[in-house]
C-alpha positions as CSV (number, residue, x, y, z in Angstrom):
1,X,0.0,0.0,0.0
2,X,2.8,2.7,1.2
3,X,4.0,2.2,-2.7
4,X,1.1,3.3,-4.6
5,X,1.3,5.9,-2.1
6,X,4.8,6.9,-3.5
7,X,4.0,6.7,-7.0
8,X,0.6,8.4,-6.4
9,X,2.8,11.3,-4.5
10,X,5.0,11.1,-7.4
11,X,2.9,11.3,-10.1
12,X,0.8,14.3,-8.8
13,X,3.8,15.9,-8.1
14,X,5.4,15.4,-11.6
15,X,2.5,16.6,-13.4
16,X,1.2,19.2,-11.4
17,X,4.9,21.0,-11.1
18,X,5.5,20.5,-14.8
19,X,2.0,21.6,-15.7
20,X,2.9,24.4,-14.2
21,X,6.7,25.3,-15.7
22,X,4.4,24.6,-19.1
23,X,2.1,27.1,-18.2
24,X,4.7,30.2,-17.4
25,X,4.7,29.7,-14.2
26,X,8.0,30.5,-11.8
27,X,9.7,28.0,-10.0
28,X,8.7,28.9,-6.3
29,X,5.1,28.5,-6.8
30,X,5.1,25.4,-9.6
31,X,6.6,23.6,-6.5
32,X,4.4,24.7,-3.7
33,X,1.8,23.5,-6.6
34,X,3.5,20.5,-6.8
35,X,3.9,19.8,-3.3
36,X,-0.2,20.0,-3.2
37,X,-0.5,18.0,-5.8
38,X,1.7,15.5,-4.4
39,X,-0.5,15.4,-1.5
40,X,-3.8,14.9,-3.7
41,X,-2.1,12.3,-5.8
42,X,-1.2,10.1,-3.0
43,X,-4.1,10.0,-0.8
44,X,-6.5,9.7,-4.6
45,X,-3.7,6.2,-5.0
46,X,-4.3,5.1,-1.6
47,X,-7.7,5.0,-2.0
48,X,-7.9,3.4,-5.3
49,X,-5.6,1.0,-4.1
50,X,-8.2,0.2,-1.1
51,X,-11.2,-0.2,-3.6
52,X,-8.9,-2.5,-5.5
53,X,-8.3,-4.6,-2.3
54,X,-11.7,-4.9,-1.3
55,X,-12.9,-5.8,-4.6
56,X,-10.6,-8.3,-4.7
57,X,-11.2,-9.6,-1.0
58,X,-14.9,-9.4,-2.1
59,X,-14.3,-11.7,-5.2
60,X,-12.4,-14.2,-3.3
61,X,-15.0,-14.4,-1.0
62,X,-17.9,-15.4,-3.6
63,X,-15.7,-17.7,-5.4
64,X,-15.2,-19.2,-1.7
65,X,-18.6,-19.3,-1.1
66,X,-19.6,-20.9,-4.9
67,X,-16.6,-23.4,-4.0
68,X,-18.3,-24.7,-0.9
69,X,-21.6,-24.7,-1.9
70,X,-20.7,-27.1,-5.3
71,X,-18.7,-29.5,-2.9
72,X,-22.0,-29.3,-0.4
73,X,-24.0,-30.5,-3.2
74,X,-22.1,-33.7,-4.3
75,X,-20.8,-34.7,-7.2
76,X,-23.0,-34.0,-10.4
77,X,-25.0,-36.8,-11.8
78,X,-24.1,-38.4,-15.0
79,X,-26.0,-37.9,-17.6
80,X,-27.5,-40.7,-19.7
81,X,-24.3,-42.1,-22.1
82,X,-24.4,-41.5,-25.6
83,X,-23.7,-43.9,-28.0
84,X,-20.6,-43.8,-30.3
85,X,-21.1,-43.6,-33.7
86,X,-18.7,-45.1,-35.9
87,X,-17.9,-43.3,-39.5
88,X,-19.7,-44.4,-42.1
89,X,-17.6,-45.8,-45.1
């Protein structure tokens, strides 16, 4: 988790700091921008990365659940066998 933090914090800062360079801006302010967007970057990652997690707790889970309920059941019944036709010459 503390990665997608780092990228998310680098990222934001990246493209907020040169967003602003590209827009004429001096270098004080682009990197108080950039230090903002550093902070919006990171926290918008970390909580992508904890919908990701729960959807994929959440997925586990039902395929858990399916899983369990299949081996409850019992094995499947056969169905009737069909007959093997031989090629006709």
């Amino acid at each position: 988790m503390k990665y997608l933090l780092l990228i998310g914090g680098l990222l934001g800062f990246g493209l907020v700091f040169l967003g602003g360079l590209m827009a004429g801006r001096e270098s004080l302010p682009a990197v108080i921008e950039g230090s903002l967007g550093c902070v919006v970057g990171a926290v918008l990652f970390r909580w992508l990365g904890n919908v990701y997690q729960q959807s994929v707790r959440i997925t586990v889970r039902e395929r858990e659940t399916a899983a369990r309920a299949r081996a409850e059941a019992g094995p499947a019944e056969p169905g009737p066998a069909e007959p093997i036709s031989s090629p006709q010459s």
